[in-house]
C-alpha positions as CSV (number, residue, x, y, z in Angstrom):
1,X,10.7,-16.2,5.7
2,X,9.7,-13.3,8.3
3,X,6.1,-12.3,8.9
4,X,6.9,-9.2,7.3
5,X,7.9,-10.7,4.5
6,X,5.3,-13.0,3.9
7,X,3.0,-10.0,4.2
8,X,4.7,-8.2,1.8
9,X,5.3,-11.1,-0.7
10,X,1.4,-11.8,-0.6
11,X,0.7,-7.8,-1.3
12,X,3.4,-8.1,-4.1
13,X,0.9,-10.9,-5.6
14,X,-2.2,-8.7,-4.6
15,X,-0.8,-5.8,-6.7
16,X,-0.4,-7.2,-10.0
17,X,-4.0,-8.8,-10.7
18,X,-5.7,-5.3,-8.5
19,X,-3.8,-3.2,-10.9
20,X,-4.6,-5.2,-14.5
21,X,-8.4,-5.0,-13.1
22,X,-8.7,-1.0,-12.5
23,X,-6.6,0.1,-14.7
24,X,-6.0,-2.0,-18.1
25,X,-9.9,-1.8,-19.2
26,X,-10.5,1.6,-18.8
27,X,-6.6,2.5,-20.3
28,X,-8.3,0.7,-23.4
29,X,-11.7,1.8,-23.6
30,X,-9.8,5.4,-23.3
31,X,-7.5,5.1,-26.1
32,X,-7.9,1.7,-28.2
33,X,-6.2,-0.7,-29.1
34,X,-3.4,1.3,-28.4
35,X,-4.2,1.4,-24.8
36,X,-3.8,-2.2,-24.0
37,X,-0.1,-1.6,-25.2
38,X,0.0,0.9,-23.1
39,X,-1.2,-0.9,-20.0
40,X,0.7,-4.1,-20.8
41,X,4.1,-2.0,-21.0
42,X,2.9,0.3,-18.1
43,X,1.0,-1.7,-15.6
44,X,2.9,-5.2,-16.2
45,X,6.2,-3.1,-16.3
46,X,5.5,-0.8,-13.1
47,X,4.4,-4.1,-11.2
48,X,7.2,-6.3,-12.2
49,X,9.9,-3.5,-10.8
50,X,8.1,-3.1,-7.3
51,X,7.6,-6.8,-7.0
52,X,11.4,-7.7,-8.3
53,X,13.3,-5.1,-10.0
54,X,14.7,-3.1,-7.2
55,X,16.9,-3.4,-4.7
56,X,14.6,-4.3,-1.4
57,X,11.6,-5.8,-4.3
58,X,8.0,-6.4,-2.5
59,X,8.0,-10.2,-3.4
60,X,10.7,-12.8,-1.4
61,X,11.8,-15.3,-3.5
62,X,13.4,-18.2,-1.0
63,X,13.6,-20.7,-3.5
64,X,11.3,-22.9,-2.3
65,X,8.8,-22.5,-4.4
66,X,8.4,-20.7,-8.3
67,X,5.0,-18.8,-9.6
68,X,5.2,-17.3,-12.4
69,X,3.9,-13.3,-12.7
70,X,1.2,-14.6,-15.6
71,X,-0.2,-17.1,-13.1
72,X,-0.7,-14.7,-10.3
73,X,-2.1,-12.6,-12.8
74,X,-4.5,-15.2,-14.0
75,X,-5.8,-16.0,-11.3
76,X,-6.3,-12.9,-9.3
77,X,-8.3,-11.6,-12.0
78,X,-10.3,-15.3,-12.2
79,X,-11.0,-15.1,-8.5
80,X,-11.9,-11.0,-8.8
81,X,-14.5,-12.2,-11.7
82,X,-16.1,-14.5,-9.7
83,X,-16.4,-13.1,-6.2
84,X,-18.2,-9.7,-8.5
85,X,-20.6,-12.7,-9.7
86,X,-18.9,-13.2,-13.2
87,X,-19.6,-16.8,-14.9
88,X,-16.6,-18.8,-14.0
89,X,-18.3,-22.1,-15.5
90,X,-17.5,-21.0,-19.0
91,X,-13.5,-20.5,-18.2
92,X,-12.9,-24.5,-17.0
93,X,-12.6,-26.1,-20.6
94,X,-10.0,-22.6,-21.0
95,X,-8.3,-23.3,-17.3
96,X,-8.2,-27.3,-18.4
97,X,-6.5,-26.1,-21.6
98,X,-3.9,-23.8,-20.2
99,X,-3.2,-26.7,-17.8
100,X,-2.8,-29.1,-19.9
101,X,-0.7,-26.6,-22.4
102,X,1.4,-25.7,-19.0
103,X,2.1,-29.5,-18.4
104,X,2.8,-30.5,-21.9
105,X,5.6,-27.6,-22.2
106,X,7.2,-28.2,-18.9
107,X,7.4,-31.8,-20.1
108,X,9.0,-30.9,-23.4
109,X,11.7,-28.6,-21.8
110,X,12.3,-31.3,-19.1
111,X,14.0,-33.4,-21.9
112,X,16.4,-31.2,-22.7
113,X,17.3,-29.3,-19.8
């Protein structure tokens, strides 16, 4: 992978968490509960086709490595929390779970694919 490409693989990452934090909590305070399915289809949406969907996408994939769009989300927006001074302590027993949720599933689809 090219500089330039790395760059704009690790702005492609960037973009998706940015987006979720400016946008998806004042699309629901706005209009509801029916703005959060707005912002999932719009934001999450929007994102994925820059960073994939078209023909030159933002994100390289070179095979060599797999994340996931929900874990760059995750943890864009965990990192965002805590460098604004959120309390990260009371997400660990949460991260351990989705860990150990992560492992447990990619174990049970190891056995039959």
């Amino acid at each position: 992978m090219t500089l330039g490409l790395g760059i704009a693989t690790f702005c492609g990452g960037f973009l998706f968490p940015f987006v979720i934090r400016m946008a998806w909590g004042k699309m629901v305070d706005n209009w509801g509960p029916i703005g959060g399915w707005m912002a999932a289809l719009f934001i999450v949406g929007t994102v994925w086709c820059i960073n994939h969907g078209i023909s030159t996408p933002m994100i390289t994939q070179s095979g060599a490595a797999w994340v996931d769009q929900g874990l760059a989300a995750g943890v864009g927006v965990w990192v965002a929390s805590a460098l604004v001074g959120g309390n990260v302590k009371k997400s660990f027993p949460k991260i351990a779970a989705a860990v150990s949720g992560g492992l447990l599933g990619g174990l049970l689809i190891s056995l039959f694919l």
